[in-house]
TORVEXPA-911924 format. One record per residue (C-alpha): residue number from 1; residue in one letter; x, y, z. Coordinates in nm, 3 decimals. Layout:
<recs>
<rec resi="NUM" resn="a" xx="X" yy="Y" zz="Z"/>
...
</recs>
This chain:
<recs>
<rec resi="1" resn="x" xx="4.865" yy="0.478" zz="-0.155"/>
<rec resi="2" resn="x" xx="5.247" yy="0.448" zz="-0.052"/>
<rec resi="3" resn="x" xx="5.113" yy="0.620" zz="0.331"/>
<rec resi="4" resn="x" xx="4.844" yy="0.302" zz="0.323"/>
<rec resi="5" resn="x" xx="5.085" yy="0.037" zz="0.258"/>
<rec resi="6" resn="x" xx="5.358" yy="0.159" zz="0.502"/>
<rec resi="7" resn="x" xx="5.035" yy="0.141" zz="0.742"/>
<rec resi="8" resn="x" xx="4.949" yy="-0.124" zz="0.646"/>
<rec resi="9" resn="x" xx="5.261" yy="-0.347" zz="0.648"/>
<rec resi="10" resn="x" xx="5.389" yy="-0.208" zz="0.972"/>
<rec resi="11" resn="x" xx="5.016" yy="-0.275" zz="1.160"/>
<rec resi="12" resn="x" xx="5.093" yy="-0.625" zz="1.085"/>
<rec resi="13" resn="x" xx="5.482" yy="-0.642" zz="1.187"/>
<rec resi="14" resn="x" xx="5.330" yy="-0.409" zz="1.447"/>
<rec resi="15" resn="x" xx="5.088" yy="-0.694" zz="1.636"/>
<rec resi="16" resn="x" xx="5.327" yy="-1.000" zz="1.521"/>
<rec resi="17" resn="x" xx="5.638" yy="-0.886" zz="1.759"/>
<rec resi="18" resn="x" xx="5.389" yy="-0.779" zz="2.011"/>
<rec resi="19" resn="x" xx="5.307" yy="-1.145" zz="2.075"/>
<rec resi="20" resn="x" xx="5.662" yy="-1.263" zz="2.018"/>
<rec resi="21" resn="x" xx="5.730" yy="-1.005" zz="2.300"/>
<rec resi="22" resn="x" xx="5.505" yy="-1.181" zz="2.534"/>
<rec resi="23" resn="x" xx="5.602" yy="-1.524" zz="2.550"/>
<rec resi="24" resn="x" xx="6.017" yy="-1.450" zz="2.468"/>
<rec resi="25" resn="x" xx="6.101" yy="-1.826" zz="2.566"/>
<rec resi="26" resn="x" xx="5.992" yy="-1.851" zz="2.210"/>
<rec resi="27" resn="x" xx="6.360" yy="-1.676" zz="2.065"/>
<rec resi="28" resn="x" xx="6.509" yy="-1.976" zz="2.304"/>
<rec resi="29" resn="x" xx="6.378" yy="-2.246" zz="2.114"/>
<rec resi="30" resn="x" xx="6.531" yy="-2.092" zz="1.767"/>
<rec resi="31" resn="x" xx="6.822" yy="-2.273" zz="1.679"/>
<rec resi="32" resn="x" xx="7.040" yy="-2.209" zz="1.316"/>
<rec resi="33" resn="x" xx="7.087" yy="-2.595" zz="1.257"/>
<rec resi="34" resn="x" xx="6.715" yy="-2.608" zz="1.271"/>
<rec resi="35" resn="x" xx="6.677" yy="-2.334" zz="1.000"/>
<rec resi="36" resn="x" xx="6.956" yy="-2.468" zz="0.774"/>
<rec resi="37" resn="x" xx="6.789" yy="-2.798" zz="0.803"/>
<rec resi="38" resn="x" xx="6.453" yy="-2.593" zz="0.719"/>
<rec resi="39" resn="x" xx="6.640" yy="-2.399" zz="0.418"/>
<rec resi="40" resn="x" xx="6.736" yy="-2.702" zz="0.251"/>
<rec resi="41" resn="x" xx="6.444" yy="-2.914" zz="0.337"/>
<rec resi="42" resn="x" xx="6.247" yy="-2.649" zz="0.164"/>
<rec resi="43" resn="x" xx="6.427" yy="-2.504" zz="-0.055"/>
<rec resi="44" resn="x" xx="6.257" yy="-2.502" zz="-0.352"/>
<rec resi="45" resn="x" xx="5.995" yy="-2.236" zz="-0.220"/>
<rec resi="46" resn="x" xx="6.257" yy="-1.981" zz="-0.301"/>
<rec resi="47" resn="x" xx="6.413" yy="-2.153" zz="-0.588"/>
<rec resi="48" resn="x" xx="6.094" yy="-2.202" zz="-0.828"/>
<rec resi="49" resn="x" xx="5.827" yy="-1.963" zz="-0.628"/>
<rec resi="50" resn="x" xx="6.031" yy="-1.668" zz="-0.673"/>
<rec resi="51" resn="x" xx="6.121" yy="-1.675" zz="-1.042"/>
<rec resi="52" resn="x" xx="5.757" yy="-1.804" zz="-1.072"/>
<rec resi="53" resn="x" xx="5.602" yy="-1.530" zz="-0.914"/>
<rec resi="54" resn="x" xx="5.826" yy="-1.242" zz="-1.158"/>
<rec resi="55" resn="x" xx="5.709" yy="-1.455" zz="-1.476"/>
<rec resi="56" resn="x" xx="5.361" yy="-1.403" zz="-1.334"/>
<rec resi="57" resn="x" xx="5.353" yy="-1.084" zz="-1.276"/>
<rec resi="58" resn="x" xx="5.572" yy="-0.986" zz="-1.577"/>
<rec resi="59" resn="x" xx="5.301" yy="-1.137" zz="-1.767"/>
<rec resi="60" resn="x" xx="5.002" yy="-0.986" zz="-1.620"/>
<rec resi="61" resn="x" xx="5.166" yy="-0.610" zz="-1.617"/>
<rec resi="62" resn="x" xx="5.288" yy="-0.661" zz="-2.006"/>
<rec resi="63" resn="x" xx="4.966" yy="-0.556" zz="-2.168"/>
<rec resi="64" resn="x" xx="5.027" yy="-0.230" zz="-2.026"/>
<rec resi="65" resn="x" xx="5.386" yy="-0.208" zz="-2.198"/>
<rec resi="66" resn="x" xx="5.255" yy="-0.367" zz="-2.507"/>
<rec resi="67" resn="x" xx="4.915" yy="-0.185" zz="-2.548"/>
<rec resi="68" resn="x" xx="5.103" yy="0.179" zz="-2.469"/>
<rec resi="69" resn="x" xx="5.348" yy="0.071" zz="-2.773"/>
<rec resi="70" resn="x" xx="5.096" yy="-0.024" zz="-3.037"/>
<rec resi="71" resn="x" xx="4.793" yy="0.184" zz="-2.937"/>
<rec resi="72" resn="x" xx="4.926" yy="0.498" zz="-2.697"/>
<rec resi="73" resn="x" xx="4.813" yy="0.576" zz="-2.390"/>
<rec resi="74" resn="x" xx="4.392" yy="0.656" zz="-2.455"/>
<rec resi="75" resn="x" xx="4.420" yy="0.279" zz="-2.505"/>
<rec resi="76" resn="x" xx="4.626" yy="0.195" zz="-2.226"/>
<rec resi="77" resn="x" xx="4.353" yy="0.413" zz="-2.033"/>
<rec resi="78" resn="x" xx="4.052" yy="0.229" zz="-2.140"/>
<rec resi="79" resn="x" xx="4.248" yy="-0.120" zz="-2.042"/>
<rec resi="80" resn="x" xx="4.296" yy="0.010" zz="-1.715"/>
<rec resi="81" resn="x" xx="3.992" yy="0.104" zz="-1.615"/>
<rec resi="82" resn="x" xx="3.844" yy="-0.210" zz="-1.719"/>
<rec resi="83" resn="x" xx="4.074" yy="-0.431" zz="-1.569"/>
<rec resi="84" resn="x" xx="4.097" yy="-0.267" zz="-1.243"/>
<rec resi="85" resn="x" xx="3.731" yy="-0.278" zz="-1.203"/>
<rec resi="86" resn="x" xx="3.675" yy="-0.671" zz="-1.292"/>
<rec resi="87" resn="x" xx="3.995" yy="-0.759" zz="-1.118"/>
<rec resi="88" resn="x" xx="3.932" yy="-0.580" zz="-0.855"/>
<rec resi="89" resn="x" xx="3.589" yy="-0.817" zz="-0.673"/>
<rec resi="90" resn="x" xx="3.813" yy="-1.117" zz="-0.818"/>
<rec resi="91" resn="x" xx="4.102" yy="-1.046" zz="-0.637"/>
<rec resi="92" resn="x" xx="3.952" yy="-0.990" zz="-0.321"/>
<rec resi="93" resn="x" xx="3.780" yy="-1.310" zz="-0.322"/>
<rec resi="94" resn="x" xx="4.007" yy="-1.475" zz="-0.450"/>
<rec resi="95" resn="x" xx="4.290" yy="-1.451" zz="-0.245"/>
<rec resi="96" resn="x" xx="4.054" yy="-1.479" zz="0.081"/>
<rec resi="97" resn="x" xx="3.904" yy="-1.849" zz="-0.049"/>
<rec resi="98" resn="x" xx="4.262" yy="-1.937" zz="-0.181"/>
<rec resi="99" resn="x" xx="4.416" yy="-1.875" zz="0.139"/>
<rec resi="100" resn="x" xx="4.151" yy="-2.091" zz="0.337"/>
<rec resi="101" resn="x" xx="4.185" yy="-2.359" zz="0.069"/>
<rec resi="102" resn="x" xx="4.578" yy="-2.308" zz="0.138"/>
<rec resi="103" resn="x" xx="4.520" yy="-2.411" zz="0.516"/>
<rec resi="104" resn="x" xx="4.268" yy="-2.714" zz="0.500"/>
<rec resi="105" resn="x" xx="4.462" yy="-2.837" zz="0.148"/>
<rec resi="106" resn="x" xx="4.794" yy="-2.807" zz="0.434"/>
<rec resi="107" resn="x" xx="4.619" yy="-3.048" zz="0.638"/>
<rec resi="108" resn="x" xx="4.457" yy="-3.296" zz="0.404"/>
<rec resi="109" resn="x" xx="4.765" yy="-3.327" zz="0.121"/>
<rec resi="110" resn="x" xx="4.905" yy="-3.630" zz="0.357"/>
<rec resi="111" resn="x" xx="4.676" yy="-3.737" zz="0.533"/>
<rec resi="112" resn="x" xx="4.361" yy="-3.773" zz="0.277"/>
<rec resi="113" resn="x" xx="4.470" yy="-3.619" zz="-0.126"/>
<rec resi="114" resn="x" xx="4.122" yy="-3.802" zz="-0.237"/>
<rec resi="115" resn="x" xx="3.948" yy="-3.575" zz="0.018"/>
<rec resi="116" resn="x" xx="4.136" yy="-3.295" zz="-0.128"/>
<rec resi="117" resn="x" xx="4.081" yy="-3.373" zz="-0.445"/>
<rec resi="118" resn="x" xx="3.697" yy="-3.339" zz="-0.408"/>
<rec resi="119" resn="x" xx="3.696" yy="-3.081" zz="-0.171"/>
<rec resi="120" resn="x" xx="3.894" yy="-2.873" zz="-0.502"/>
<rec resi="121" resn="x" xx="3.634" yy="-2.977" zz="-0.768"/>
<rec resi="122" resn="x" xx="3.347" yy="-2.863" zz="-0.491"/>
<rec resi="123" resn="x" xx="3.520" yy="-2.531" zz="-0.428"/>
<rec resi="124" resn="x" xx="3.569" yy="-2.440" zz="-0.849"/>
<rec resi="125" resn="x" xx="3.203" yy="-2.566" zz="-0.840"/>
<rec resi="126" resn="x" xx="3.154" yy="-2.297" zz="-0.555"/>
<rec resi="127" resn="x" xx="3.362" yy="-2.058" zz="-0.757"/>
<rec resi="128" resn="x" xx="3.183" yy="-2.089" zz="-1.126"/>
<rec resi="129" resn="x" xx="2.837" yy="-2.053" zz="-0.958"/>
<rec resi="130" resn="x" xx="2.953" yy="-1.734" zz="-0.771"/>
<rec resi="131" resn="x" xx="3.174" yy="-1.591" zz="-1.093"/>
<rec resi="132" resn="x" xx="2.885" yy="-1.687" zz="-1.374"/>
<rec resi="133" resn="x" xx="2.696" yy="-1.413" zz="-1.332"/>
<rec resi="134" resn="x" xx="2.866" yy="-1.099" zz="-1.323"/>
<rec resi="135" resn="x" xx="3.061" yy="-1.268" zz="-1.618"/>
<rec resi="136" resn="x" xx="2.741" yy="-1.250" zz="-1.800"/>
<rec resi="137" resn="x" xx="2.655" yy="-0.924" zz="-1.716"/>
<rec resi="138" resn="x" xx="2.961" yy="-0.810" zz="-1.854"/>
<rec resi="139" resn="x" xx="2.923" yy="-1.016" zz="-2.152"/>
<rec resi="140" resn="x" xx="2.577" yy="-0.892" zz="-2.244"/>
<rec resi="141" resn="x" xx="2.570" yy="-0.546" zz="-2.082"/>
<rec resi="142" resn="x" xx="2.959" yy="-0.423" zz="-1.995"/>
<rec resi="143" resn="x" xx="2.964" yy="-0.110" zz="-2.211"/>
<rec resi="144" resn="x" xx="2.661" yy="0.062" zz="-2.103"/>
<rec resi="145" resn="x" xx="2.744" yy="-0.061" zz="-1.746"/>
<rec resi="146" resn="x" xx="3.051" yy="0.131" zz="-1.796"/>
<rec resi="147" resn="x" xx="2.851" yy="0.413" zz="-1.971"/>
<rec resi="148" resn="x" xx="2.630" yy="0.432" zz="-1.687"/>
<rec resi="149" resn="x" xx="2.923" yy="0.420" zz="-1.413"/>
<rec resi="150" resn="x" xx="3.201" yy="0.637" zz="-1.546"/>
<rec resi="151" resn="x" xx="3.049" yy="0.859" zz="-1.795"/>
<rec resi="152" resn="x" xx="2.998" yy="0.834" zz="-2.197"/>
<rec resi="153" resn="x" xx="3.345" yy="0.884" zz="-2.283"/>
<rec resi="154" resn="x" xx="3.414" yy="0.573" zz="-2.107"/>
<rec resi="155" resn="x" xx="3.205" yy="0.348" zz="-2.268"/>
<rec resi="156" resn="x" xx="3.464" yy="0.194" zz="-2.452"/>
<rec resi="157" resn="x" xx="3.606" yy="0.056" zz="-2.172"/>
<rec resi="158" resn="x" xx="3.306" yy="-0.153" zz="-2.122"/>
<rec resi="159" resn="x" xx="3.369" yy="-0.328" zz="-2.446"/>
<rec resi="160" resn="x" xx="3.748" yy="-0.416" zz="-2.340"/>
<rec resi="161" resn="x" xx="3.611" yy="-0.540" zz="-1.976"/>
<rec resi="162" resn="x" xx="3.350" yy="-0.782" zz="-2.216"/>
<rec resi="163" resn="x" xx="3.677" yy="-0.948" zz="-2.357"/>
<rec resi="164" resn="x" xx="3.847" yy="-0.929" zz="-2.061"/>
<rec resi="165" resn="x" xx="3.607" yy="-1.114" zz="-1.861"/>
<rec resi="166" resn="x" xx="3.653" yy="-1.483" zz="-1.959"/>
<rec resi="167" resn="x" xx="3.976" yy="-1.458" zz="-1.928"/>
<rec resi="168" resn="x" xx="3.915" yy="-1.300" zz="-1.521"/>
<rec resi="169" resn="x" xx="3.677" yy="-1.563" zz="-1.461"/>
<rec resi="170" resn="x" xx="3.941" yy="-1.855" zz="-1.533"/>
<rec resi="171" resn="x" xx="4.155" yy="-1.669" zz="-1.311"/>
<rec resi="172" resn="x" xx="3.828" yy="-1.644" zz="-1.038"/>
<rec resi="173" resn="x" xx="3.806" yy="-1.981" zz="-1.059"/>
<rec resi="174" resn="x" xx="4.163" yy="-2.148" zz="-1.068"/>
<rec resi="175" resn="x" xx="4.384" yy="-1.900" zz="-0.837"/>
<rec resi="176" resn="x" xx="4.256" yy="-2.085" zz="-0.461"/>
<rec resi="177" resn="x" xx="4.288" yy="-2.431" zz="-0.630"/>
<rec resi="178" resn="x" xx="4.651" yy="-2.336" zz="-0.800"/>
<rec resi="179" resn="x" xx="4.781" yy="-2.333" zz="-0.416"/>
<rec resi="180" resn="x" xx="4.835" yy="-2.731" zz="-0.409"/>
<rec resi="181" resn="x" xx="5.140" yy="-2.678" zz="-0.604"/>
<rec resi="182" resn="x" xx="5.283" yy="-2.517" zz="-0.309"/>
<rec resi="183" resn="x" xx="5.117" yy="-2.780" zz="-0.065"/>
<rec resi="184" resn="x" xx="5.257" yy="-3.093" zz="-0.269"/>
<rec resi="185" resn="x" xx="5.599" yy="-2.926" zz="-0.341"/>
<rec resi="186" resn="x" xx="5.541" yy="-2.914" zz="-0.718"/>
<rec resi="187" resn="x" xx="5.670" yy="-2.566" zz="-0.774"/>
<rec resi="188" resn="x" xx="5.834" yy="-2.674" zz="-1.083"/>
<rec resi="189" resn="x" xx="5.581" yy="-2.799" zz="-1.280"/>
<rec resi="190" resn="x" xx="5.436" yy="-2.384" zz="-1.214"/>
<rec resi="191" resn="x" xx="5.773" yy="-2.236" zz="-1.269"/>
<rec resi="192" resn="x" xx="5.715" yy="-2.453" zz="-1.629"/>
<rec resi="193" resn="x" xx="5.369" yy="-2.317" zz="-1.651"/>
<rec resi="194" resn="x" xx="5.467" yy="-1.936" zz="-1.608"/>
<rec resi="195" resn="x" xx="5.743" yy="-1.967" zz="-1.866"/>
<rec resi="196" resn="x" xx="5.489" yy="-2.067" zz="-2.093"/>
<rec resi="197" resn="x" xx="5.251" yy="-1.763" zz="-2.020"/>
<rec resi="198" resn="x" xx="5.531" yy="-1.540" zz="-2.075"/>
<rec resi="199" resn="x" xx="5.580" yy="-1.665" zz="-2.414"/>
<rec resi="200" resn="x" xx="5.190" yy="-1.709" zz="-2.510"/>
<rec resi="201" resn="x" xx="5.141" yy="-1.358" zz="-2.424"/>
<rec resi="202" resn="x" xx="5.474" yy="-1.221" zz="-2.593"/>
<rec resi="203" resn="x" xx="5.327" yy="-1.388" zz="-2.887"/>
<rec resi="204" resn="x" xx="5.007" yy="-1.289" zz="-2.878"/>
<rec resi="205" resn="x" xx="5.142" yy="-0.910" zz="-2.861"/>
<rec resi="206" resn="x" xx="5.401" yy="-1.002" zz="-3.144"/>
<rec resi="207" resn="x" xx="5.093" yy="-1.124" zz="-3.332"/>
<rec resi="208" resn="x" xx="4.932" yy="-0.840" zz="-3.284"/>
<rec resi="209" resn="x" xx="5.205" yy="-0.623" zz="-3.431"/>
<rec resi="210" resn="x" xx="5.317" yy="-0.790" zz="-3.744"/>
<rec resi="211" resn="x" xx="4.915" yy="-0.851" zz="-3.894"/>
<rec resi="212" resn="x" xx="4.842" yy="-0.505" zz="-3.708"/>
<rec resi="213" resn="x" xx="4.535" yy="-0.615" zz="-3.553"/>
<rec resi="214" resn="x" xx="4.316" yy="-0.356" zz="-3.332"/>
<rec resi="215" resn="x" xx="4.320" yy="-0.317" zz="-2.990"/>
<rec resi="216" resn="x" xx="3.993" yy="-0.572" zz="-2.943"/>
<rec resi="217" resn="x" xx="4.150" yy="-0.852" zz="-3.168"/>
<rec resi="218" resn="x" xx="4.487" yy="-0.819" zz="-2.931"/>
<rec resi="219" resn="x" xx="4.275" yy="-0.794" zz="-2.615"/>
<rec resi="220" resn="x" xx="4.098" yy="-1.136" zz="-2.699"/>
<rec resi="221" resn="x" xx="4.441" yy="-1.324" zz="-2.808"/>
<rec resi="222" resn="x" xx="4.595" yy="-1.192" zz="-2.480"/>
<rec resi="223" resn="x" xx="4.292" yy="-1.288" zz="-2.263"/>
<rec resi="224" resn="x" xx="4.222" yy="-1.646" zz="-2.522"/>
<rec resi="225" resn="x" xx="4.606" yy="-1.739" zz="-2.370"/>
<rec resi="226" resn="x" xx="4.597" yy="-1.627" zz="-2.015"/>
<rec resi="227" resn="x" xx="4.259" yy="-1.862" zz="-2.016"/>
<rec resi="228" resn="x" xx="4.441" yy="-2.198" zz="-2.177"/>
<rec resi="229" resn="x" xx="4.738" yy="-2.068" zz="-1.918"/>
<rec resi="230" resn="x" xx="4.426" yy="-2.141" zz="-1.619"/>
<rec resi="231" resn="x" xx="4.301" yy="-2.458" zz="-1.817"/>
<rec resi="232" resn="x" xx="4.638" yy="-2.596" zz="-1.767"/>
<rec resi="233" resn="x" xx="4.749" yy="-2.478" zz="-1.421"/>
<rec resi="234" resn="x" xx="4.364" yy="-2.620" zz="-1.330"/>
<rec resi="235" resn="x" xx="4.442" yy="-2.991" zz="-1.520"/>
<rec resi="236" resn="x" xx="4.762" yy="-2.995" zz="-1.344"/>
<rec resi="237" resn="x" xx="4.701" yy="-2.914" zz="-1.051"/>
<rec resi="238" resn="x" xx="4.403" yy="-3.221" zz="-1.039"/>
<rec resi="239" resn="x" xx="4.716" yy="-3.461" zz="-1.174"/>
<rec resi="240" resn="x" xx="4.907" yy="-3.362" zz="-0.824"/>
</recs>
């Protein structure tokens, strides 16, 4: 994995500086008043998208802190598994619509928002009619799916990839659309919004320890927040 990503990332530095290297009249043309002007013009990118982005990780990596506290690590295990595997299809289309979404949203946000606004609602149209399905399947058939994949023993995992599905499919759905915070320079209102996850999911874990509820009833308050979290990033986001 670490051997992949240093390929990876240095593949891509790799091809960028080859171009650079081709047409160097480019370095001419870089000039530090231009990128103070650019630091301050923009500067709430790093202000608001970098806390934003720890909040949002902190709170998608917690369960894994949390779950290994009140349950142990067979627990933790069976999470894994099933989150990896559901995320997995979800992140990779995800990011690839978001970041064409991110391009033509770019291009639109001036010059047409009403355009952008419907070419949003068509794309989580899009997204529901491409996510419904497998959603289903897991609903109605994750366990044995699991059974049938990864053996017996991990049939359990199939039951926390049912709960956990909802919650993935909000995510499916909302993630490309969540970029026109970035393209209308509303990084606040998300830095707002990721505070808020923290604490629903903090409290849904807290919940979970003080009425010592089982590993399913803490798995469906954790995925019942991170869903109203995509509700609201989703309503939002149509407001902008």
């Amino acid at each position: 994995l670490v051997i992949g990503e240093v390929i990876g990332q240095s593949t891509g530095s790799t091809l960028l500086s080859k171009q650079l290297m081709r047409n160097r009249s480019l370095l001419q043309e870089i000039k530090f008043k231009t990128i103070f002007w650019c630091l301050k013009r923009y500067k709430k990118f790093p202000v608001f998208n970098l806390p934003s982005h720890f909040l949002s990780t902190l709170g998608e990596k917690a369960p894994v802190i949390f779950f290994t506290f009140l349950f142990g690590p067979q627990v933790v295990g069976f999470y894994g598994l099933a989150y990896t595997i559901v995320r997995l299809p979800i992140s990779l289309i995800g990011k690839a619509v978001g970041n064409v979404f991110y391009a033509e949203a770019a291009s639109l946000a001036k010059k047409d928002p009403k355009k952008l606004k419907n070419l949003s609602n068509k794309l989580i149209k899009n997204l529901i009619l491409i996510g419904l399905i497998p959603m289903m399947r897991l609903l109605l058939i994750g366990p044995e799916l699991f059974g049938l994949v990864f053996g017996d023993s991990w049939y359990e995992s199939g039951e926390y990839a049912r709960i956990l599905s909802i919650m993935l499919f909000f995510v499916l759905v909302v993630t490309p659309v969540s970029r026109v915070y970035e393209v209308f320079e509303k990084q606040k209102i998300r830095f707002y919004i990721d505070i808020l996850r923290l604490i629903l999911v903090v409290s849904a874990f807290g919940f979970s320890f003080i009425f010592k509820t089982n590993p399913f009833g803490t798995l469906l308050l954790y995925s019942v927040a991170l869903s109203f979290i995509n509700l609201l990033i989703y309503i939002f986001a149509q407001r902008i």
